[in-house]
C-alpha positions in Angstrom: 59.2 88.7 -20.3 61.2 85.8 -21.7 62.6 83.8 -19.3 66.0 84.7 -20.9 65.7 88.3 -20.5 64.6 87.3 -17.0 67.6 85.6 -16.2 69.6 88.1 -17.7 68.5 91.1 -15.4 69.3 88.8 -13.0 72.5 88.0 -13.9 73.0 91.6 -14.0 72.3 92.0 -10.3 74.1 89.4 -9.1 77.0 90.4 -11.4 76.8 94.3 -9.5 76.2 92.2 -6.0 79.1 90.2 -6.0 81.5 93.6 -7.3 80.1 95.4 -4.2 80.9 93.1 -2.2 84.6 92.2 -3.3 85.0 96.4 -3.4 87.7 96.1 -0.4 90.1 94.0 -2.8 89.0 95.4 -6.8 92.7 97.9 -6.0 94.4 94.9 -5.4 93.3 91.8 -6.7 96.5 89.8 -7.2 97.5 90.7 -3.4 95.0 90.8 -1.5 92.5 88.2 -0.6 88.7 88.1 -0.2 89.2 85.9 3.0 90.9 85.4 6.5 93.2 83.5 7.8 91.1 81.5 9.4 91.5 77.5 10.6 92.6 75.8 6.8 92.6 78.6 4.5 96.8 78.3 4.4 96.0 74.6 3.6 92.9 75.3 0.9 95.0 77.8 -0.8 98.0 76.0 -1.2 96.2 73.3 -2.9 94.7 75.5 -4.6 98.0 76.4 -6.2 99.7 72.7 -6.3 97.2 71.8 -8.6 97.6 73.5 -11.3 101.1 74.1 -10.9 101.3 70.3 -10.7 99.2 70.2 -14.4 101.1 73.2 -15.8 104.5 71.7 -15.1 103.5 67.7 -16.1 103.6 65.7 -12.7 100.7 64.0 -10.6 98.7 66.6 -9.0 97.6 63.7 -6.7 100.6 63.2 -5.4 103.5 65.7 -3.7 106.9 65.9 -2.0 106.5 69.0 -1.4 105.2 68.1 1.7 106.8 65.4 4.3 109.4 65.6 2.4 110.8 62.9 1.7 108.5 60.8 1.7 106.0 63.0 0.2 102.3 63.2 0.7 98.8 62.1 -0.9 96.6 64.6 -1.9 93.6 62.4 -3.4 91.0 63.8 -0.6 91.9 67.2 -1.4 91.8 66.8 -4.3 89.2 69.1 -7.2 90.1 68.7 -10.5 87.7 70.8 -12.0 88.2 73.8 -9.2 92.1 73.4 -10.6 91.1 73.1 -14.1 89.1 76.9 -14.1 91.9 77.8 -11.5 94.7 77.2 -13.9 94.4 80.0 -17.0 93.8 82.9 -14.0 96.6 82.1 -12.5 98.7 82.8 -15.4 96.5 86.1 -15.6 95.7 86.9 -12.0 98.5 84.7 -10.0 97.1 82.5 -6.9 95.7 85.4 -4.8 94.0 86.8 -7.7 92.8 83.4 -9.4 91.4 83.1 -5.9 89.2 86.5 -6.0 88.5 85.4 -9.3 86.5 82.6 -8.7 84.9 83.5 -5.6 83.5 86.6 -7.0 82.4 84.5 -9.7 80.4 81.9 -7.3 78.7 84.5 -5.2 77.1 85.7 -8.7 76.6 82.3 -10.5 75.4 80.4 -7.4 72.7 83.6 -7.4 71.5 83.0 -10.6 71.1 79.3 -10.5 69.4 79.0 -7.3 67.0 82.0 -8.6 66.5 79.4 -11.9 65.9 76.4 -9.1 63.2 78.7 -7.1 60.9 80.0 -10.0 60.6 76.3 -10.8 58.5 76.5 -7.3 57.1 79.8 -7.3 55.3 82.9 -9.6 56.9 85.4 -7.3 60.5 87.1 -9.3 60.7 89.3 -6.6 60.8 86.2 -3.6 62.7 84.2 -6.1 64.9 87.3 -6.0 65.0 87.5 -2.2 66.0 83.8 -2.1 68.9 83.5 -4.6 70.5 86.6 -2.6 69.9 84.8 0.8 71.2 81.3 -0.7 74.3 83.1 -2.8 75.5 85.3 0.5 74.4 82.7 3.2 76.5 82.7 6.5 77.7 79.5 6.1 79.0 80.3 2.6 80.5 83.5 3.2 82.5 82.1 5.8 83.5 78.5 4.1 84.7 81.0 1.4 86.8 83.4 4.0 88.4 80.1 4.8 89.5 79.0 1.4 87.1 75.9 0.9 87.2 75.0 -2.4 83.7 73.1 -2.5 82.9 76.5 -1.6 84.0 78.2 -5.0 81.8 75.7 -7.0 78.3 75.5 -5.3 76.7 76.6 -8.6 77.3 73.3 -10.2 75.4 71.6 -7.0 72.3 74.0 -8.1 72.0 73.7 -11.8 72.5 70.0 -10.7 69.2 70.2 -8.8 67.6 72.3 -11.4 68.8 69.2 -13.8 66.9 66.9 -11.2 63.5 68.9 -11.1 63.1 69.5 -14.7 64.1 65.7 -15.6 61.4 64.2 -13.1 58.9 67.2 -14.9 59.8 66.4 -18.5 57.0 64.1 -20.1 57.7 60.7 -20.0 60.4 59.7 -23.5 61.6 63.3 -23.5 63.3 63.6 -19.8 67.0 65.4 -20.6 69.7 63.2 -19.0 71.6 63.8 -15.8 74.2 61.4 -16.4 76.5 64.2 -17.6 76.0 66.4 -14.3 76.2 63.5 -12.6 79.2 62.7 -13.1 80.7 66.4 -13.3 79.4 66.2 -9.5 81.4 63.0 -9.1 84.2 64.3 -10.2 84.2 67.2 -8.4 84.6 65.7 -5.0 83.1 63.2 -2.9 80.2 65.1 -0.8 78.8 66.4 -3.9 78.5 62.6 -5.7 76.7 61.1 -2.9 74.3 64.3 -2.9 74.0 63.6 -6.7 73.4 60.1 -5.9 70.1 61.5 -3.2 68.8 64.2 -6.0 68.8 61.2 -8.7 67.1 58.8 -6.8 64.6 61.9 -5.8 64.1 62.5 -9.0 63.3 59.1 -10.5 60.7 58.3 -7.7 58.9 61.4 -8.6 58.4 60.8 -11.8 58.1 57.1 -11.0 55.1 58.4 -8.9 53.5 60.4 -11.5 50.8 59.4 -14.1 
């Protein structure tokens, strides 16, 4: 089996997993929410909405009045450009509760398949890499970071595929090693905690192949 095909039957599980799993909310997804209110999930999903509102109508996402007003608030630390950038055409489709659904539904089953992609690098077994992805994907901690809104939460497939990045550049034969920059700074982007992981998983990476023959 091509390791295409492979991923693709995989895909497809993942794919059927994460629509199980949002079954309770499929009759309304622009109403009701695949979470709780729980500690800051009024906070997450309200900047989860200011942002691209904030793009949409022209103004600083990093900055509000909409809070403390008048004197406004800073929003750099909460701040996730690209979570706001793939939030931003659902809304107009799904509204905020629905863009919402949308893209935790979506990271359940793309956070399946990369870390499946990151474990056969490791091991012959489809079925344990199988086993693994589903435990990774619909782990405690992320099924209830994503019942409270976090947005780092919504994107851990990008922290994956940055790892698979990592492995297969400290693999690749010497003078043919694919570049991480790009990843890397996607990651940086992205928000703070996932940079300095980038920054660990580069340095990882070039002492291994530093190490190698």
């Amino acid at each position: 089996m091509t390791e295409r095909r492979e991923l693709g039957r995989v895909a497809a599980l993942h794919a059927a997993l994460a629509a199980l799993s949002f079954a309770p909310v499929w009759s309304r997804f622009e109403t009701a929410l695949y979470a709780r209110t729980v500690y800051d999930l009024g906070t997450n999903l309200w900047v989860l909405w200011w942002g691209p509102e904030a793009l949409l109508r022209g103004l600083d996402p990093f900055v509000t009045t909409a809070l403390y007003h008048p004197a406004g608030s800073r929003l750099t630390v909460d701040a996730n450009l690209p979570l706001w950038l793939s939030a931003a055409p659902l809304r107009a489709v799904f509204g905020v509760v629905g863009s919402f659904n949308a893209l935790a539904a979506f990271s359940f089953a793309a956070t399946g398949v990369a870390a499946y992609a990151l474990l056969r690098r490791f091991s012959e077994s489809r079925a344990g890499c199988q086993l693994g992805s589903i435990a990774f994907a619909y782990s405690s901690y992320r099924g209830y970071a994503v019942l409270s809104g976090y947005g780092e939460m919504l994107q851990t497939q990008w922290a994956v595929l940055l790892a698979l990045a990592c492995v297969d550049h400290a693999r690749a034969p010497r003078g043919r090693r694919p570049a991480v920059a790009a990843a890397a700074l996607v990651a940086a982007v992205a928000e703070p905690r996932t940079s300095r992981m980038t920054a660990l998983l580069r340095a990882a990476a070039g002492a291994w192949a530093a190490a190698r023959p």
